[in-house]
Every structure is written in structure tokens, then in C-alpha cells.
C-alpha positions in Angstrom: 0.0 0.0 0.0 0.9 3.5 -0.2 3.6 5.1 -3.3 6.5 6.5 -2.3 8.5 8.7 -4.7 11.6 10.6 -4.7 14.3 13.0 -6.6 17.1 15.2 -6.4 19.4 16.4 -8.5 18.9 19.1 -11.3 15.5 19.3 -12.9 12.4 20.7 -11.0 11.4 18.2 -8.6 7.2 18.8 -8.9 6.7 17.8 -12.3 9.0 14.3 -11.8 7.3 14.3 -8.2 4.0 14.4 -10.0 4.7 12.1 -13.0 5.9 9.3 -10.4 2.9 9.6 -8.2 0.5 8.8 -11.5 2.6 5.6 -11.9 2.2 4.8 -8.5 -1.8 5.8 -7.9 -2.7 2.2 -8.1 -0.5 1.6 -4.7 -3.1 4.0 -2.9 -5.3 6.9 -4.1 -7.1 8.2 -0.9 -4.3 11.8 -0.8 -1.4 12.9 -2.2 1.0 15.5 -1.4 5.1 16.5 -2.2 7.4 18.3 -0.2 9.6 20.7 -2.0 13.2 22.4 -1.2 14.2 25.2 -2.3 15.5 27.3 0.3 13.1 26.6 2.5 10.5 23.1 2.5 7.3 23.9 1.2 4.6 21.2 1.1 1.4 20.9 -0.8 -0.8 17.7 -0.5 -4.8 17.3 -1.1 -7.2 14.5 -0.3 -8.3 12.4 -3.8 -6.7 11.5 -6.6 -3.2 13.2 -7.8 -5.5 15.5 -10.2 -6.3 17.0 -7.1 -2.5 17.4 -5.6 -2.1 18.4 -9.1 -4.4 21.9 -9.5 -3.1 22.4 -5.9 0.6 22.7 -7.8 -0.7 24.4 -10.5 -2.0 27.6 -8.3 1.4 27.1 -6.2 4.0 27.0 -8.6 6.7 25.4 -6.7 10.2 25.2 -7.6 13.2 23.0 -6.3 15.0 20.3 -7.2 15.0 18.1 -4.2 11.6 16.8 -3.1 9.3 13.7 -2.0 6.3 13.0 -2.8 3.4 9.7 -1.6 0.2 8.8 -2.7 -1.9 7.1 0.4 -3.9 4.0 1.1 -5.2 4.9 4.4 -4.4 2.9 7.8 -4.6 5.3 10.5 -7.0 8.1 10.1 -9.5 8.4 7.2 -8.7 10.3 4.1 -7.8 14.3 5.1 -5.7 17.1 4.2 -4.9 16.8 7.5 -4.1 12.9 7.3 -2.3 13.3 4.1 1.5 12.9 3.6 4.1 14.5 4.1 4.2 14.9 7.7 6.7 17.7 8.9 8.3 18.7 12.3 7.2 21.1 14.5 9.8 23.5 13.8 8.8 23.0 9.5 12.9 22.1 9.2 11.8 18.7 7.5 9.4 16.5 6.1 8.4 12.5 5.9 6.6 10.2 4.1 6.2 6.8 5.0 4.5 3.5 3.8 3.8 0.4 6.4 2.4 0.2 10.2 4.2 1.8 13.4 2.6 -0.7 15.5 4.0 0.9 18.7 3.0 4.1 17.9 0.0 4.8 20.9 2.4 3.9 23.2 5.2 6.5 21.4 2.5 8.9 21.0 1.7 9.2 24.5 5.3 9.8 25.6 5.4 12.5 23.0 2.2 14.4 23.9 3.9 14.5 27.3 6.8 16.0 25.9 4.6 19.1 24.7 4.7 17.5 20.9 1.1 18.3 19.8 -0.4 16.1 16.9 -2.4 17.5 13.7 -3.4 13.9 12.6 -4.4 10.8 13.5 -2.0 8.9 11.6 0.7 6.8 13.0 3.5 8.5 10.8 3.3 12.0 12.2 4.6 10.3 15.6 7.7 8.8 13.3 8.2 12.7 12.5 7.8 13.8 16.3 10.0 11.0 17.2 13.1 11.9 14.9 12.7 15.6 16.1 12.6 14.7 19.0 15.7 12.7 19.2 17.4 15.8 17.2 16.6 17.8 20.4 17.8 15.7 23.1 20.6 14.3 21.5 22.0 17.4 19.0 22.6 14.5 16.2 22.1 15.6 12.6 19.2 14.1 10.5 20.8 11.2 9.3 21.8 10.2 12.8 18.7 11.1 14.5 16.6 8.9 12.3 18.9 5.7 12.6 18.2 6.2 16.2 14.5 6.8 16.0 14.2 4.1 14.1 15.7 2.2 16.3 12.8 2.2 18.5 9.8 1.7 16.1 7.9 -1.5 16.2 5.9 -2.4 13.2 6.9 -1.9 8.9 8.2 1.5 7.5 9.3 2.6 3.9 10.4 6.4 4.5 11.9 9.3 2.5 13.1 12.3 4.3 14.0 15.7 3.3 15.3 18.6 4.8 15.1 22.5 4.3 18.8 22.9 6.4 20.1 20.6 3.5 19.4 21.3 -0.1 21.6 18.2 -1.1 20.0 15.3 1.0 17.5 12.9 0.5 17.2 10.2 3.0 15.7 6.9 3.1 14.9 3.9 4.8 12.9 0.8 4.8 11.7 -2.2 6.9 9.1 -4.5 5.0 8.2 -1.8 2.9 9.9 -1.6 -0.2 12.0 1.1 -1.9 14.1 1.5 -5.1 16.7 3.6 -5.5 16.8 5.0 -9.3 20.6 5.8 -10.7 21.1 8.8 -12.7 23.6 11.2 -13.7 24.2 13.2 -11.0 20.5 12.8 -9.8 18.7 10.3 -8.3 15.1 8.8 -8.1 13.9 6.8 -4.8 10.4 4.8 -5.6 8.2 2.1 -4.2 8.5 0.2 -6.9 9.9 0.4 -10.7 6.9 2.0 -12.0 8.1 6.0 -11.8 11.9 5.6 -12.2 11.9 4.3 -15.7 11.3 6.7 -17.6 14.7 8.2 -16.1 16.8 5.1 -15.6 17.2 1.5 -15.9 20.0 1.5 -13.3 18.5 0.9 -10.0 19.5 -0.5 -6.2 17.1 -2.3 -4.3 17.3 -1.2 -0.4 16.2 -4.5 1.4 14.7 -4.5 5.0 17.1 -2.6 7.8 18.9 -0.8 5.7 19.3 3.2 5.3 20.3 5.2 2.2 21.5 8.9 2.7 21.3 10.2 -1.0 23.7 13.6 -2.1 24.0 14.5 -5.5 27.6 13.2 -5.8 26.6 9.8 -4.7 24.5 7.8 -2.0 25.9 5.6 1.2 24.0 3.1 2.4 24.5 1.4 5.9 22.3 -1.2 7.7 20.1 0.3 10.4 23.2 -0.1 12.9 25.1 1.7 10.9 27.0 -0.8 9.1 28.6 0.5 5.6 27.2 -1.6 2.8 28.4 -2.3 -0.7 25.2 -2.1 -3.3 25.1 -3.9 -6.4 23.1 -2.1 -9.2 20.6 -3.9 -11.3 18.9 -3.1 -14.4 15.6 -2.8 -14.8 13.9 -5.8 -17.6 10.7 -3.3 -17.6 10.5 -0.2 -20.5 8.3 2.6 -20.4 6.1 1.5 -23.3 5.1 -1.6 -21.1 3.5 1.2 -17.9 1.7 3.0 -20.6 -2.0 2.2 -21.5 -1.3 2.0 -25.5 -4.0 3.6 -26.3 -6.6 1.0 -24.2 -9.7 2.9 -21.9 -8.0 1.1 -18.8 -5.0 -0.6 -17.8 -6.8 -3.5 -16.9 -8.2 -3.9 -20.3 -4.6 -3.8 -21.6 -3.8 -6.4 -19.4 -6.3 -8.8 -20.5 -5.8 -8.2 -23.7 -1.7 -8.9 -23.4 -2.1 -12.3 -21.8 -1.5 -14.3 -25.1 2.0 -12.4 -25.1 2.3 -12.9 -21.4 1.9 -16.3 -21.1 4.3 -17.1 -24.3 7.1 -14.8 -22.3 6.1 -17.1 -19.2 6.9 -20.7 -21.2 10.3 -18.9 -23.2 13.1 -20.6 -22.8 10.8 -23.2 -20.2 8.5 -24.8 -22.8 10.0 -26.7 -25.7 8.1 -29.1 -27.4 11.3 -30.3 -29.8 13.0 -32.0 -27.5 9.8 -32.6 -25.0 11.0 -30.6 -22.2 10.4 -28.1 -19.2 13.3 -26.5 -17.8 13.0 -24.3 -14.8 16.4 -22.8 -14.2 15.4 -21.2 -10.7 14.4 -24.3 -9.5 16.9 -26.9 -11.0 19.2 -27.9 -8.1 15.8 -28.5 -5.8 14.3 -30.5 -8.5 14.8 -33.7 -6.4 13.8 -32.3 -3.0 10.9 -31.2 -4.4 10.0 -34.5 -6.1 10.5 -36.5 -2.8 8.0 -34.2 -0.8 5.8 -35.7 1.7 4.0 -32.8 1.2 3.6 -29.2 -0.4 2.0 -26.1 0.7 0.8 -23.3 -0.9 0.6 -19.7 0.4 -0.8 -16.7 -1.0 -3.8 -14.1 -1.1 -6.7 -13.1 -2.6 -6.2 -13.7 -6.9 -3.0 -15.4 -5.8 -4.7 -18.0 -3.3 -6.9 -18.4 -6.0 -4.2 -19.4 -8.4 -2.5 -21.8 -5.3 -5.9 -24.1 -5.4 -5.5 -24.8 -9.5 -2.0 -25.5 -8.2 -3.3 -27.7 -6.1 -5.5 -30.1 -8.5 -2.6 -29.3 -10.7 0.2 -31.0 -8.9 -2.1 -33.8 -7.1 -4.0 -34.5 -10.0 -0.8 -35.0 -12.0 2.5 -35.3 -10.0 0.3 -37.7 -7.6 1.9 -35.5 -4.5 -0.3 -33.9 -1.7 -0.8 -30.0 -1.9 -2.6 -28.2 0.6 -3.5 -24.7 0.1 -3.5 -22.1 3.0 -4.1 -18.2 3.0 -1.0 -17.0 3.8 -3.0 -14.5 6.3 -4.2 -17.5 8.9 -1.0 -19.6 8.1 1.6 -18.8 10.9 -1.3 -17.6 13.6 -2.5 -21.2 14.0 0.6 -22.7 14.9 1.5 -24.9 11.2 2.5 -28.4 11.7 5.8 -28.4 9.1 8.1 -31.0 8.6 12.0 -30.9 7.0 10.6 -32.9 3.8 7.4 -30.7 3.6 8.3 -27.4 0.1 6.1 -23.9 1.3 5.9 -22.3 -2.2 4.6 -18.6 -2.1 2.9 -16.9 -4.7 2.5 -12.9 -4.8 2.1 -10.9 -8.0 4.0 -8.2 -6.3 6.8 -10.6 -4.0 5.9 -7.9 -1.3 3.0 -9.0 0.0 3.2 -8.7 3.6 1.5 -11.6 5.4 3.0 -13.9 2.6 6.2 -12.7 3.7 5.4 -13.9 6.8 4.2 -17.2 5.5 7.8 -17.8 4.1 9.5 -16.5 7.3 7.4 -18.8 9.0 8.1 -21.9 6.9 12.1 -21.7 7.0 12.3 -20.8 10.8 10.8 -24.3 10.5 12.9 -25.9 8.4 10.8 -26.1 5.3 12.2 -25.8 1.8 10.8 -22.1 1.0 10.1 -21.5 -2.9 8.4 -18.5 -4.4 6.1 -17.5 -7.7 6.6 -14.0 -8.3 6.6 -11.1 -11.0 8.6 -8.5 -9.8 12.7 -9.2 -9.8 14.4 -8.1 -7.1 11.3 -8.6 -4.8 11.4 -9.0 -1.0 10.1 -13.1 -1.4 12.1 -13.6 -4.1 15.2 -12.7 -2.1 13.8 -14.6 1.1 12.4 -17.7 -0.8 15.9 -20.7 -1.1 14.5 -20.2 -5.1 11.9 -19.6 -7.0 10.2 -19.0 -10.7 9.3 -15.7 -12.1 6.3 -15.4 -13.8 8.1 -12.6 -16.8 4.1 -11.2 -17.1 5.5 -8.0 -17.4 4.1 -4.8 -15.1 0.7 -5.5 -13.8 -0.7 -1.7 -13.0 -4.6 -2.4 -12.7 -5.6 -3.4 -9.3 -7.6 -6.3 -9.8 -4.9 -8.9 -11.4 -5.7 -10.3 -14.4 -2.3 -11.2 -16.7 -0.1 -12.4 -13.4 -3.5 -15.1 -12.3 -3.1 -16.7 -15.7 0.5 -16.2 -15.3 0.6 -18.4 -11.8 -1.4 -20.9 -12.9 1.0 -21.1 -16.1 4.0 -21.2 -14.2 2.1 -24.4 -11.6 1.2 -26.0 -15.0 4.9 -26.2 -16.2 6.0 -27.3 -12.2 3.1 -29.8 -12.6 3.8 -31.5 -15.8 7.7 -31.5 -14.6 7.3 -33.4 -11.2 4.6 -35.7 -13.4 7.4 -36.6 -16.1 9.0 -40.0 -15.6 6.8 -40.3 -12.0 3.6 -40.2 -13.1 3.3 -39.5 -17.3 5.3 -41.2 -19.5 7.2 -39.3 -22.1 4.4 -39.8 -24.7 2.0 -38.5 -22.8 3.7 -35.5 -21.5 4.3 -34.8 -25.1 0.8 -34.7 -25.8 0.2 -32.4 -22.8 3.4 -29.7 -23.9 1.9 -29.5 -27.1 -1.5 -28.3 -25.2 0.3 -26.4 -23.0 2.2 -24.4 -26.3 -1.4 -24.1 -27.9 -2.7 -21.9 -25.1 -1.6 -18.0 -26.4 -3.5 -18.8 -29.3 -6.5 -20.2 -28.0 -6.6 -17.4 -25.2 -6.4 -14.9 -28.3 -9.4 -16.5 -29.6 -11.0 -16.1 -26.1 -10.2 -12.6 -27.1 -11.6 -12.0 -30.0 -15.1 -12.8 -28.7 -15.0 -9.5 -26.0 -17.7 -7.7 -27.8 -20.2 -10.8 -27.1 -19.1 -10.5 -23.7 -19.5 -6.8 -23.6 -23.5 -7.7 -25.3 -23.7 -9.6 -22.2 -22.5 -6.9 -19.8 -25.3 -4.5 -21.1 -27.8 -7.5 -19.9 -26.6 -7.9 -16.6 -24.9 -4.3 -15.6 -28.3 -3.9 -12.9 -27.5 -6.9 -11.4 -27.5 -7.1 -7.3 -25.8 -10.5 -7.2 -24.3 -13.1 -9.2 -23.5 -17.0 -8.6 -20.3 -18.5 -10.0 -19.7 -22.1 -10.2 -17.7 -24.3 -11.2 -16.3 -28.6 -10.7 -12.4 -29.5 -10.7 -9.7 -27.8 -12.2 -12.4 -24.8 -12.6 -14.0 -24.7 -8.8 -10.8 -22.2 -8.4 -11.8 -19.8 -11.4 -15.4 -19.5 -10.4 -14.0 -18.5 -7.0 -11.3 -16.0 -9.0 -14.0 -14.7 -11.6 -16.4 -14.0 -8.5 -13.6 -12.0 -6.8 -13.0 -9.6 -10.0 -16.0 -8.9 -9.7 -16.9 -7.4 -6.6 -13.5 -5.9 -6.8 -14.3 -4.0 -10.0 -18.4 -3.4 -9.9 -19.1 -3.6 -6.5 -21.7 -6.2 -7.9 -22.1 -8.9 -4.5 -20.9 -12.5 -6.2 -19.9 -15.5 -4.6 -18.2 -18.6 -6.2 -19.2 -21.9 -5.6 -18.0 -25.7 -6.3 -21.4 -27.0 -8.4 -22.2 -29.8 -6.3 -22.3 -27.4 -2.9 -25.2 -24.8 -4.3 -27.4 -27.6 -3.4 -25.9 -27.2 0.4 -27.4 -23.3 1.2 -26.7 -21.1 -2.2 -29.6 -22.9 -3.7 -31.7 -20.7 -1.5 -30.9 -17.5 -3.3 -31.8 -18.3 -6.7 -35.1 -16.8 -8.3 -35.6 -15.0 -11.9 -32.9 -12.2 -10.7 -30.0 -14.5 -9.8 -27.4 -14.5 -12.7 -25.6 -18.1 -12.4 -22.2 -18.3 -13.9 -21.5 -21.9 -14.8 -18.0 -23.1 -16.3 -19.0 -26.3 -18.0 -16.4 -27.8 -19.9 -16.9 -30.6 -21.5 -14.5 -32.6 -19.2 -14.6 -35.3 -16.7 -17.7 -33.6 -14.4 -19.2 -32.1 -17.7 -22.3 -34.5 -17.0 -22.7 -33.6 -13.1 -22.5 -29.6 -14.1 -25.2 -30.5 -16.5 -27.4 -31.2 -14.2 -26.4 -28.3 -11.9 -27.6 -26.2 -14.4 -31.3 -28.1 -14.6 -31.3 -27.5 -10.5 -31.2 -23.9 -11.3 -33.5 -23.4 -14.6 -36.0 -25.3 -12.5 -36.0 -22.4 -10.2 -35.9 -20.0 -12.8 -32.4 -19.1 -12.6 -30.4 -17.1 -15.4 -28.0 -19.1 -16.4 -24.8 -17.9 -18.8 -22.1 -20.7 -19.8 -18.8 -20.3 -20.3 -18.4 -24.2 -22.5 -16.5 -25.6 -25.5 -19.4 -27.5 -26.2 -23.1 -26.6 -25.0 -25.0 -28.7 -27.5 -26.4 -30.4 -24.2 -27.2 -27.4 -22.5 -28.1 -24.6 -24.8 -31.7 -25.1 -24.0 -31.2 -24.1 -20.2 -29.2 -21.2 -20.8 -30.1 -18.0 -21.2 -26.5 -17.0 -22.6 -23.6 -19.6 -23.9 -20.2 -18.3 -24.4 -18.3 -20.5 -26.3 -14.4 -21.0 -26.2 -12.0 -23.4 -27.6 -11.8 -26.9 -26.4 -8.7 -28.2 -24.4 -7.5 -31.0 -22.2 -8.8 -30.7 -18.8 -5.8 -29.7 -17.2 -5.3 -26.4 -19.2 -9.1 -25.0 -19.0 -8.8 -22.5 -16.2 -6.3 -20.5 -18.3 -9.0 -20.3 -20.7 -12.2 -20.0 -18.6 -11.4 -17.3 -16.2 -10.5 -14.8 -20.0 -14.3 -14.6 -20.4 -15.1 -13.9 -16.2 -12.5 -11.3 -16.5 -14.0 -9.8 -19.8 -17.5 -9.9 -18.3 -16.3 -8.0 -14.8 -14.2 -5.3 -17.0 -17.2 -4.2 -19.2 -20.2 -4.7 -16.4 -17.7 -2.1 -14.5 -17.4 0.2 -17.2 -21.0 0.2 -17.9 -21.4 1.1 -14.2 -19.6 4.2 -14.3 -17.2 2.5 -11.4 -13.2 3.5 -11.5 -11.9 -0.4 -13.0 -8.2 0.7 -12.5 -8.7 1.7 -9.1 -11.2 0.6 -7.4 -12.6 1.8 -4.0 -10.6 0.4 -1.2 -8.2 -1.9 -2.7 -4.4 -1.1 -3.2 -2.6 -3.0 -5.8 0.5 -4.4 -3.1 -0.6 -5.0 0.4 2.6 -4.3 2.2 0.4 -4.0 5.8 -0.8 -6.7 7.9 
């Protein structure tokens, strides 16, 4: 949650300030605000949308080139000029932003208030400010100093930038479980929460990891671990380019997104998919192939879409491999105590490899000796640094809140980790042939998926009034009803739950009447025949039915609307169902005037517990 974003060097600060809070709206659009120096600090920030923060600059006019700037997801405190970031001393000599949770900060708070401090908000990063000041007082350290040593006191996650109007030529900043990027430049830097507003300025970055402090000049930056331990930082550079943050002329970035799977998913199997020589290689997992083979067990982690990806893993992997999977939300999974043995593998899967309570998960599972493995899209990520190795999903950037590209991404990247633990255990080389060549047939068929989105968006204008809908699915495709519900209340605000078939008989059966949409996925696969009669359960009590089938010969009689996409094995259909759910929730959600690329709410990276 939260953007952060930084500069100093040469340019005016407000209009790179700006540019990289637009890239980073989708981490949090509640307020924004920038805090400029130029002789002295001066700070502007508005509740809404950046457009706000931006009219604001455009009365105000501010010049510098040294500033910070944060867009917020709000924790502590509702939405507020008052609540907005930056944060600055009492004295006005400087200014913070911060993304994460001081978790101690009531108990900081209190000794502050005693101190005289007084308090204009009610979040938890004006005590950080207080604090620092505070130990600049007593103590007499400089800035730098001062906020090692505050910091050295907090409880809870922080990602901070720091600027100061006593120094024109320092930008400081630190992080724990938040993350930040440091952007190279000639003599000029960028800081950022992610990649998203550095590259259109650099490629060359350095990624602060957790306990470690940057203080940024012009002429260079030193950064030193939290007790003030010089380190040596290697500089990466960035795989992204600008064209790939840009919508490309599409209404939304979502829509973009849906539209690019085909090209995601054949960047996902590069150089891992090759039919010739009837092969998967996965280089980041190669010298744990055999530990992961001889699991007793293997558990997946993850959240919301992600979780929702982990369970196709799961029929995936047991269906195929013949090894046990048990899915967890990484949110419950180290609270209840997890029974984990040396031979059980924890693989993680996060869109963003920041995601805070799967973190956790992963910290959880080696303190216990489990064989930690991650699914992620962003290199240089907190879990893919944690994780003992992992897979990247090469989606490219995912900028539209509700996830789209990295879902079918995941589930690509479980197929391929399937299908290799299966080879030689559980397939023979014939038929794992026949299954690769499926598997390289799936950008194409997704494209034709695609080219059927104006049907869909017929359908949206049919059920855009809708209060609730019913999604249900068997197998391989319980997980994508459960996915294609979620996009939708994330997107519309339209209620939907998602439902194995068989259990609307158990309770959700009591819901359905003439205004109930039902969503069914029915494939004509192994449960094709059971889903059948699901659907005659619900046109018996005058349910609207739409089906997502490759077939529908059977069933076009019940259904009030048939979508129809190409046929594949059973294995492969979620990365070809869930293309029409996410098609259906994009243009219902246009139709309903409702914001798809930002949604009320939701942040894109959950960084917070």
C-alpha cells in the first residue's frame, strides 16, 4: 500500500514528483501530497486523486529540485488534508513520508504528547516525524543520525523518504518490510516504491532491502544497515521499459492487461516450454528439483487472486504429480501454529513478491525448516530474495488493481512445475508430449477467447443492474469460479460469490429466483455431465443461467446466454475459462460508471498486515 516517490538532482522536482505519483496511484489513491526544497520546504498535499494534488501545484507553482512525494492508502485516520503525507516537524525544518504500520506508535504517541509535541493527525507516521525531532533535540545528532536512532525504537513496517530545508543536497531513506528502489542517474537520483516512476529516467537501480538506510547527495549515496554498518550495493537493471506502464492507447490498464495475456503467457513458457526435445526447464528451481520430487508434502501460500491461483496449483500438482498439496491463506498460516516437517516445500505466490503476510508465511516456513520456494513477478522482490529459489512469472508490469495477466501467469507457471514433477513419475514421455503440445497451444486459444469480447461486452449490457451473481464451477475450474467471482466485486461492486457446483445444493440454492445470474463453467470434461445437471437444478428455479463451454449442445436449452471457447484438455481449462469472467467483470464495470483501475478500497500491493 501506499507510493512513495523521490528526486534530487537538477530538474524541477514537482513535475518528476508528479509524474511518479501517477505511476504509483494504483499503490493508494485516498491523498497525495510533495514536499519541496528550495531554500526553504514547502509542502502541498490534497485528499483524492493526484488530479487534485495536481491543480493544488498548479496555483502554487513550486520550484526545487530536491523533493518527496506519496500517494496514500489509508491505515490510520481516514482520508484528510490533515491525514495526508508529508508529515513535517514542529519546527517546519523537515518533512516524511512513509508507507507500512508503526505498530508501537500509541504507546510512542503518549510519551510524545507529554513531551509538549502536539499532533495535527491521527495517523501513525506523524509520531515517526515527532520521534526523529525529538531525538534531534535531546541528543543534538544531525538528520541522518537522529533517524537511525528513531528508528531504532519503532515496532511495526516503514518505507520512508526524508528531506530537509537545512540541507538542499539530502534525501534520505529507509525501509523495513516496505519496499523502496533507488533510481541511478547522472548526477541525480530517483527513490520509488517500486519500478513504476523511475523508468522513464533510468534502468539502473538498487534495491534497499529491509534494515537498511540510504542517505542520498547529489555526488553519490551511502547506504548502511540500520546499525550503521557500511554496505556495498550492487546495481541492477531494470527488464521493464516505459512502453510496457503505458495504457497504448486501451480505456484502462486493466483492459490492456487482459488483452496482453497471449504475449504474457508465451514470455512465461520462453526458454521453459520446448516441445522439440519434450521438455520443461525451470532454471530457478533446478538444483531442488529432487527435493521437491520427494516431498511428503507441499504447501501453498498466498492471497486473494494469488490463493486463488494456489488451489488450480493444487488439483494441478495432485492430479498429475500424484503428491499432496494443501493450500493455505498465507493471512491464517503462521497464527495457528502450522504443523511443518523438513521434507514438507512452502511455495509462495504474490504478484508483487511484497505481499506482507505472505512474507510472513515464508519466514514462518524456513524458521521451521521447510524448503521455502516462491512464484513471483517482480525481480528483485522482498520473497524472491527470502524464498531458497523460486520462478518468475516474466508477465510483465501489472498496473490495474484487480490482477488479471499475473493469475493466468501463476497458474501457467504451476502447469509447467506440474507437468515437470509428473514426467517420468507419473506421465510417460508420450504423454507429456501430448500435454506440452497443449500447453504451447494456449496464447492462441486465449487470443481467440479474445476475440469474442464484444459478445461479452453484449452480455454486460444484460446484466450491468444486477445485485448479485453465482459462479460455479467442478475440478480444475471450482478455483476460477471462485477468482472470476472476486473480480467482480472488486471491480463493480456487484455482490458474487463462487461456488463448487455440487455445494449450491448445500445453502446457495436458497438464493436463486428470476434475478440471480448463475455463472457456470461447463467444460466438457470429466464432471461435464454432473454440471449438466447443476444447471437443470437452477432453470428449474428460474435461474439465469450464462455458460462459459466448449461445447453446449447439451445445454443450450437451459441457458439464457452460452459463451463459447476453444476446447482443451482438462488440465489447461482455467487459463482459458477465467478470460471470459475477467472480460465480463471489466465491461459490467465500465457500464457502471465505477473507476476499474482503481477501485474503492483496494491497493494494488498490500505491504500491511
Amino acid at each position: 500500500m501506499c507510493g512513495i516517490v523521490g528526486y534530487i538532482g537538477d530538474k524541477p522536482a514537482a513535475d518528476i514528483l508528479v509524474s511518479g505519483l501517477r505511476r504509483l496511484e494504483y499503490r493508494g489513491y485516498d491523498s497525495a501530497g510533495v514536499a519541496i526544497v528550495n531554500g526553504r520546504l514547502k509542502v502541498c498535499k490534497r485528499q483524492g486523486k493526484v488530479d487534485e494534488l495536481q491543480r493544488a501545484l498548479d496555483s502554487e507553482q513550486i520550484a526545487g529540485s530536491l523533493g518527496i512525494g506519496h500517494t496514500r492508502w489509508a491505515t490510520h485516520g481516514p482520508p484528510s488534508d490533515e491525514n495526508s503525507h508529508p508529515h513535517v516537524s514542529t519546527t517546519g525544518d523537515f518533512a516524511l513520508v512513509h508507507n507500512g504500520i508503526i505498530e508501537n506508535y500509541a504507546t510512542l504517541k503518549e510519551g510524545l504528547i507529554r513531551k509538549g509535541y502536539k499532533f495535527e493527525s491521527e495517523t501513525d507516521t506523524e509520531v515517526l516525524v515527532h520521534l526523529i525531532e525529538d531525538v534531534m533535540k535531546t541528543t543534538g545528532l544531525e538528520l541522518p543520525e537522529a533517524v537511525r536512532q528513531a528508528l531504532a525504537t519503532v515496532v511495526g513496517t516503514y518505507g520512508i523518504a526524508i528531506v530537509s530545508q537545512d540541507d538542499e543536497d539530502l534525501l534520505i531513506a529507509a525501509r523495513k518490510g516496505s519496499p523502496l528502489i533507488v533510481g541511478v542517474g547522472d548526477g541525480e537520483y530517483f527513490l520509488g516504491s517500486d519500478a513504476a516512476p523511475l523508468i522513464e529516467h533510468t534502468r539502473q537501480v538498487v534495491y534497499l532491502h529491509d534494515g537498511e538506510m540510504v542517505v542520498i547527495r547529489r555526488s553519490g549515496m551511502d547506504v548502511r544497515s540500520l546499525d550503521n554498518v557500511p554496505l556495498n550495493k550492487e546495481v541492477h537493471e531494470l527488464e521493464w521499459d516505459l512502453e510496457q506502464i503505458e495504457k497504448q492507447g486501451y480505456d484502462h490498464f486493466m483492459l490492456k492487461e487482459i488483452m496482453e495475456q497471449p504475449v504474457a503467457l508465451e514470455n512465461c513458457m520462453r526458454g521453459r516450454v520446448n516441445v522439440d526435445d519434450n521438455s520443461i526447464r525451470l532454471g530457478g528451481l533446478l538444483q531442488y528439483m529432487d527435493q521437491i520430487r520427494a516431498a511428503k508434502r507441499i504447501i501453498i501460500v498466498g492471497c486473494g487472486t494469488s490463493w486463488h491461483s494456489a488451489l488450480v496449483g493444487e488439483y494441478l500438482i495432485e492430479g498429475l504429480a500424484r503428491i499432496p498439496v494443501e493450500v493455505e491463506y498465507a493471512s491464517e498460516f503462521r497464527y495457528r501454529e502450522p504443523i511443518l516437517e523438513k521434507d514438507d516445500v512452502v511455495i509462495a505466490i504474490s504478484q508483487s513478491g511484497e505481499t506482507a503476510d505472505t512474507l510472513a508465511a515464508i519466514r514462518e516456513a524456513k524458521e521451521r525448516g521447510a524448503l521455502a520456494l516462491g512464484i513471483c513477478n517482480m525481480v528483485g522482490s522482498t520473497i524472491a530474495r527470502e524464498t531458497d529459489a523460486g520462478v518468475y512469472l516474466h508477465a510483465g508490469p501489472e498496473i490495474g488493481v484487480a490482477s488479471t495477466k499475473a493469475f493466468t501467469a501463476q497458474v501457467m507457471v504451476l502447469t509447467m512445475l506440474a507437468l515437470k514433477l509428473a514426467k517420468g513419475r507419473t506421465l510417460s514421455d508420450e504423454a507429456f508430449a501430448g500435454y506440452l503440445k497443449g500447453l504451447a497451444e494456449i496464447p492462441d486459444k486465449i487470443r481467440d477467447v479474445l476475440d469474442i469480447h464484444e459478445q461479452i461486452a453484449q452480455l454486460a449490457q444484460v446484466y450491468r443492474y444486477a445485485s448479485n451473481f453465482l459462479y460455479l464451477g467442478r475440478g480444475y475450474n471450482f478455483p476460477v469460479a471462485l477468482e472470476g467471482a472476486l473480480k467482480l466485486k472488486e471491480i463493480s461492486y456487484i455482490h458474487a460469490e463462487g461456488y463448487p457446483a455440487a455445494e449450491m445444493k448445500h445453502g446457495p440454492i436458497a438464493l436463486i429466483d428470476r434475478f440471480m445470474p448463475v455463472v457456470f463453467l461447463a467444460m466438457h470434461d470429466s464432471t461435464y455431465s454432473k454440471v449438466v445437471s447443476n444447471i437443470e437444478e437452477v432453470v428449474a428455479r428460474q435461474g439465469s443461467v450464462i455458460a462459459i463451454t466448449d461445447n453446449g449442445s447439451e445445454i443450450e436449452r437451459h441457458c439464457e446466454y452460452m459463451v463459447r471457447i476453444p476446447r482443451t484438455q482438462e488440465f489447461l481449462t482455467p487459463l482459458l475459462t477465467v478470460v471470459p469472467l475477467q472480460l465480463l467483470s471489466y465491461y459490467i464495470a465500465v457500464l457502471r460508471g465505477c473507476d476499474v483501475d482503481q477501485p474503492r478500497n483496494l491497493a494494488k500491493s498490500v505491504t500491511v498486515e
